[in-house]
C-alpha positions as CSV (number, residue, x, y, z in Angstrom):
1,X,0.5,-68.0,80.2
2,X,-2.0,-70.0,82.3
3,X,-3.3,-73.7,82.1
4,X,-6.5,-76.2,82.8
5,X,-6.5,-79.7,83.9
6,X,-9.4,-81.4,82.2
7,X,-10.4,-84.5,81.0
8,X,-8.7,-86.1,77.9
9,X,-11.5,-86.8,75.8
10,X,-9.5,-87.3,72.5
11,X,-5.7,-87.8,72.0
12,X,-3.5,-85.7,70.1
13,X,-2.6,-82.3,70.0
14,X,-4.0,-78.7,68.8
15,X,-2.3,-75.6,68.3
16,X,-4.4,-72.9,67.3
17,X,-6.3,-69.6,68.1
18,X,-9.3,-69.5,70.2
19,X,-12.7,-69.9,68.8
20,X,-15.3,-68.7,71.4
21,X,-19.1,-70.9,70.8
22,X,-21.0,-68.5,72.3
23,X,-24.8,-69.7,73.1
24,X,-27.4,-67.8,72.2
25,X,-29.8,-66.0,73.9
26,X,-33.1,-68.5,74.8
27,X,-34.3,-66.2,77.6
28,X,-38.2,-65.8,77.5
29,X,-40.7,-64.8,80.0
30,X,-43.5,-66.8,81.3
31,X,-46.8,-65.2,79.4
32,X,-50.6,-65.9,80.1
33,X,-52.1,-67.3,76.4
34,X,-55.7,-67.1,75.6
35,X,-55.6,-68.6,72.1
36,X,-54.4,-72.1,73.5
37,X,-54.7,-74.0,70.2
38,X,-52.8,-71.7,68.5
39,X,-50.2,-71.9,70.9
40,X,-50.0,-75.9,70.8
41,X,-49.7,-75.2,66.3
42,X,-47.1,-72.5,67.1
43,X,-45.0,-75.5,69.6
44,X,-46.0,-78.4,66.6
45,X,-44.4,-75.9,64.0
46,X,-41.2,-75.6,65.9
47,X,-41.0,-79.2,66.8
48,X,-41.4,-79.8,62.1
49,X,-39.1,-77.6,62.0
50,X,-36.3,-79.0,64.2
51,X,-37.0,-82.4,63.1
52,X,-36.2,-80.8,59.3
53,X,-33.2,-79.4,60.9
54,X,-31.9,-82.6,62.3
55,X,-32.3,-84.9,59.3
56,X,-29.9,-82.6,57.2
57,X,-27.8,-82.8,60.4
58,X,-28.5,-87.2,60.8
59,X,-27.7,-87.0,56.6
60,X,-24.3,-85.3,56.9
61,X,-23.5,-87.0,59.8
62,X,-24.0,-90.3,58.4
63,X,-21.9,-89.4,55.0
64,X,-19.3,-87.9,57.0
65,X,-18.9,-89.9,60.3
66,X,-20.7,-93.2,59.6
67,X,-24.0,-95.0,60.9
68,X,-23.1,-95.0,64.0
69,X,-22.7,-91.6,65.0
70,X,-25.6,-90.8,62.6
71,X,-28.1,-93.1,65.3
72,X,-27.1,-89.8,67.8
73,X,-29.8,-87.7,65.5
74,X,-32.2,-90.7,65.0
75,X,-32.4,-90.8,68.6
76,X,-33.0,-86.9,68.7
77,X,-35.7,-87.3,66.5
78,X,-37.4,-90.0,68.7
79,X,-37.1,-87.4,71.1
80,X,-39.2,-84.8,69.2
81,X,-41.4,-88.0,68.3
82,X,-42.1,-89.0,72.0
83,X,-45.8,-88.4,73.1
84,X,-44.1,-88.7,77.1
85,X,-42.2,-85.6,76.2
86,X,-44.8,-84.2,74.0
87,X,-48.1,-84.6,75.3
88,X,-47.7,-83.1,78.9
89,X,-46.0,-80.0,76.9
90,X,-49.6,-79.3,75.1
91,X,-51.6,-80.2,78.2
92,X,-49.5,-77.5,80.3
93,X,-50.4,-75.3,77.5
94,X,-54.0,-75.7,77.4
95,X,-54.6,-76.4,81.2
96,X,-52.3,-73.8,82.4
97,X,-52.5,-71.3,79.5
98,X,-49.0,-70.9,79.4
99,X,-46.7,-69.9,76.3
100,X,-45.2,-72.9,74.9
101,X,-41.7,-71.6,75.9
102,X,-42.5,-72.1,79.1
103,X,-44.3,-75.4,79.1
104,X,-41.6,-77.0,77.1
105,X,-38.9,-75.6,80.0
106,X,-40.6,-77.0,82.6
107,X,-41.3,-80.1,81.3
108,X,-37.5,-80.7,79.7
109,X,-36.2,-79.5,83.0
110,X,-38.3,-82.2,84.9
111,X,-36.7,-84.7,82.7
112,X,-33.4,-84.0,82.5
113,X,-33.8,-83.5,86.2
114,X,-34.7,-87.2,86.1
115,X,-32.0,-88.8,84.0
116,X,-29.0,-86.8,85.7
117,X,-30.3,-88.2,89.3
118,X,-29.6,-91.4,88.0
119,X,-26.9,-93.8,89.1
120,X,-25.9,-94.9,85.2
121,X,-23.4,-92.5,84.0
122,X,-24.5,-93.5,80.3
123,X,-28.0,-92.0,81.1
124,X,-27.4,-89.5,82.7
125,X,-25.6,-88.5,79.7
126,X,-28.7,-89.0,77.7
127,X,-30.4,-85.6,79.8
128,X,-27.9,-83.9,77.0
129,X,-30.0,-85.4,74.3
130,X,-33.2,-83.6,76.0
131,X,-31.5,-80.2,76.4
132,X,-29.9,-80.7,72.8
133,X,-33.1,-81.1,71.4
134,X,-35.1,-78.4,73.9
135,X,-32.4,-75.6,72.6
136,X,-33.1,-76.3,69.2
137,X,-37.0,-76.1,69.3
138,X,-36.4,-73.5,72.0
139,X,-34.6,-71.4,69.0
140,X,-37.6,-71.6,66.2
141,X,-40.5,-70.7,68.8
142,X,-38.2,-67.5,69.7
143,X,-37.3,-66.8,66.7
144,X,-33.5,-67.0,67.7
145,X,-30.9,-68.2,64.7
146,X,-28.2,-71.0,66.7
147,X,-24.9,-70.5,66.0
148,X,-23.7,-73.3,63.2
149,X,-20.3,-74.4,64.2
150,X,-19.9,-76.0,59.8
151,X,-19.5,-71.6,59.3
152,X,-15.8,-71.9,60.7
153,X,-13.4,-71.0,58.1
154,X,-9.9,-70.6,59.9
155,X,-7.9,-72.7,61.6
156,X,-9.3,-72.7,65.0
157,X,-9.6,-74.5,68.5
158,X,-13.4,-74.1,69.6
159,X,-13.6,-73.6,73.3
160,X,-17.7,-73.8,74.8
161,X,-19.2,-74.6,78.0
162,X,-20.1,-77.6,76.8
163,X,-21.1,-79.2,72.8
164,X,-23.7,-80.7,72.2
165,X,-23.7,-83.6,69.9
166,X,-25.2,-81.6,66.7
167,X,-22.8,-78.8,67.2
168,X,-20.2,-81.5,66.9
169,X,-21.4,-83.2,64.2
170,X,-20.8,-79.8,62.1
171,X,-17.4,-79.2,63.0
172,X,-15.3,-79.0,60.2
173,X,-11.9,-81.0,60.6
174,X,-10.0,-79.2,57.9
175,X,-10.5,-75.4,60.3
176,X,-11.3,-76.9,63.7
177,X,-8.2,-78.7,65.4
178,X,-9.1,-79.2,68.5
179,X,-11.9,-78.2,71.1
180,X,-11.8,-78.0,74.7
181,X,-15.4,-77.7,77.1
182,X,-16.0,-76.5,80.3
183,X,-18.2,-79.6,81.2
184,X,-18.5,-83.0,80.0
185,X,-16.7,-86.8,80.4
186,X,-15.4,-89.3,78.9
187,X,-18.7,-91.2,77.5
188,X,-20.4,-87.7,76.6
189,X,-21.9,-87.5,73.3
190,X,-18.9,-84.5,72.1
191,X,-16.0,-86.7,73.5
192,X,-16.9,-89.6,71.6
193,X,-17.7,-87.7,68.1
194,X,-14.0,-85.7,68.5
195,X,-12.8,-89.5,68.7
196,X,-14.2,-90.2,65.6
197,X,-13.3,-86.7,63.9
198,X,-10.1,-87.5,65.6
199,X,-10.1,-84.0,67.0
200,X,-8.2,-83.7,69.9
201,X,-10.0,-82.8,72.9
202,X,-9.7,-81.7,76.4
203,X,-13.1,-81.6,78.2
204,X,-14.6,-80.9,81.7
205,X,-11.9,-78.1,82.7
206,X,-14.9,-76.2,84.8
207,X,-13.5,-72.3,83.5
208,X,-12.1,-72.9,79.8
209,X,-15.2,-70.3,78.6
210,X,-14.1,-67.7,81.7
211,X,-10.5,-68.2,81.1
212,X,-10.5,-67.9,77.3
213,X,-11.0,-65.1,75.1
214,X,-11.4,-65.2,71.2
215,X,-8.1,-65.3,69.5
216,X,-6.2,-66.5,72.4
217,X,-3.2,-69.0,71.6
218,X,-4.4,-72.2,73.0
219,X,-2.4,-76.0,73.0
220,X,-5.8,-78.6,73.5
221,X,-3.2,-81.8,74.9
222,X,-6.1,-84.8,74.1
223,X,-3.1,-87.2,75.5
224,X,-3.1,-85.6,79.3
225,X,-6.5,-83.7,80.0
226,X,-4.3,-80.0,80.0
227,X,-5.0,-76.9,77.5
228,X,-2.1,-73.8,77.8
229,X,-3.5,-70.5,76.9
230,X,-0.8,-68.3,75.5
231,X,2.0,-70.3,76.0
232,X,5.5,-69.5,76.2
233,X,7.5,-69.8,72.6
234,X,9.2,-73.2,74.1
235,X,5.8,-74.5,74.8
236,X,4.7,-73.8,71.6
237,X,7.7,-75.6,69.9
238,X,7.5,-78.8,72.2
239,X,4.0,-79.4,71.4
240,X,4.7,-78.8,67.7
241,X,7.6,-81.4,68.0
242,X,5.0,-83.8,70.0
243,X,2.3,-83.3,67.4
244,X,4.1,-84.1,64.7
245,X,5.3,-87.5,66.5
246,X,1.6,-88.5,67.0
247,X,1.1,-87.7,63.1
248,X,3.9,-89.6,62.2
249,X,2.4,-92.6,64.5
250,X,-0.8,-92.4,62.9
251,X,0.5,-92.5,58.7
252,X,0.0,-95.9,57.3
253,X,3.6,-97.3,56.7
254,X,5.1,-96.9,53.7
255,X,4.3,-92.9,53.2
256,X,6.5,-90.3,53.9
């Protein structure tokens, strides 16, 4: 048995097996491009295509978690609408003669560079918007199929380095019970979706993704910031007892 102190991100308590959110592989080598307008239709392809992606995503989101939560994707989509983000990505491509790959990295990277060196926590949260949206176009110019977090079908606590607002947005509340991240606060984008999924979560534990491997029995306590991996029996059967408090708290009065 062995345990992380994180941040409580969202109260209550999960009991489940390990589910491991693996990211995928968005490694790409820097290439010298001759056809330069074909590269800039290859990049404007990828960016129609994750803008497709993200009003199915904005659509659910809204049915299933309300307007509010549903603005996270509009503003994603601004994102992949901005000519400040957009235009020095095509001009890198056609004065450096670059793949787009690269240009996009370089650019994002600038940016989110930019935000996280800023005093306001809340916009410094918003460089998680730019990488959330850079990993997704990254994904259709390589070809590379992102992991879809709605595919869960057993009860299961996700653990990741870090979720970003989209993956969270798909997370289905009748298999996922709880998630824990390696990074993350408070006012991140994941922390306040699991408050409106009312998943429990523990974020910001620095090693959850080096400490935990698939199937591992993990407790996700959303009331103190700590997850147990494999816990003892008695663990186990105090945090069921505690969870089932919290559920009690939370039934409207008159139901059993």
């Amino acid at each position: 048995m062995s345990f992380l102190q994180g941040i409580a991100a969202s109260s209550g308590i999960a009991i489940a097996k390990a589910y491991r959110l693996v990211e995928p592989d968005l490694s790409f080598e820097k290439k010298t491009i001759e056809k330069v307008d074909s590269e800039v239709e290859r990049f404007e392809a990828a960016i129609s295509q994750s803008k497709s992606e993200l009003e199915t995503i904005r659509d659910n989101a809204r049915e299933n978690l309300g307007a509010d939560k549903a603005a996270i994707f509009e503003a994603h989509l601004l994102v992949l609408s901005d000519p400040e983000l957009l235009n020095p990505i095509k001009d890198k491509v056609k004065s450096d003669k670059v793949n787009a790959e690269f240009a996009l990295k370089e650019t994002a990277d600038m940016f989110v560079s930019m935000f996280e060196s800023m005093d306001n926590e809340y916009m410094r949260e918003r460089a998680a918007d730019i990488r959330d949206v850079t990993k997704r176009v990254l994904s259709h110019l390589l070809g590379v199929k992102i992991v879809n977090p709605s595919m869960i079908s057993e009860e299961v606590v996700v653990v990741a380095e870090d979720l970003t607002p989209s993956d969270t947005a798909q997370l289905n509340r009748q298999f996922v019970k709880g998630f824990t991240t390696d990074i993350g606060g408070r006012t991140s984008h994941s922390a306040i979706m699991a408050r409106s999924l009312e998943i429990p979560a523990v974020v910001g534990t620095k090693t959850a993704t080096k400490d935990i491997e698939n199937g591992d029995l993990v407790i996700v306590d959303g009331l103190k910031g700590e997850v147990h991996i494999n816990p003892t029996p008695e663990l186990v059967e105090n945090n069921i007892k505690k969870q089932l408090k919290t559920l009690k708290h939370k039934r409207p009065s008159g139901q059993s």
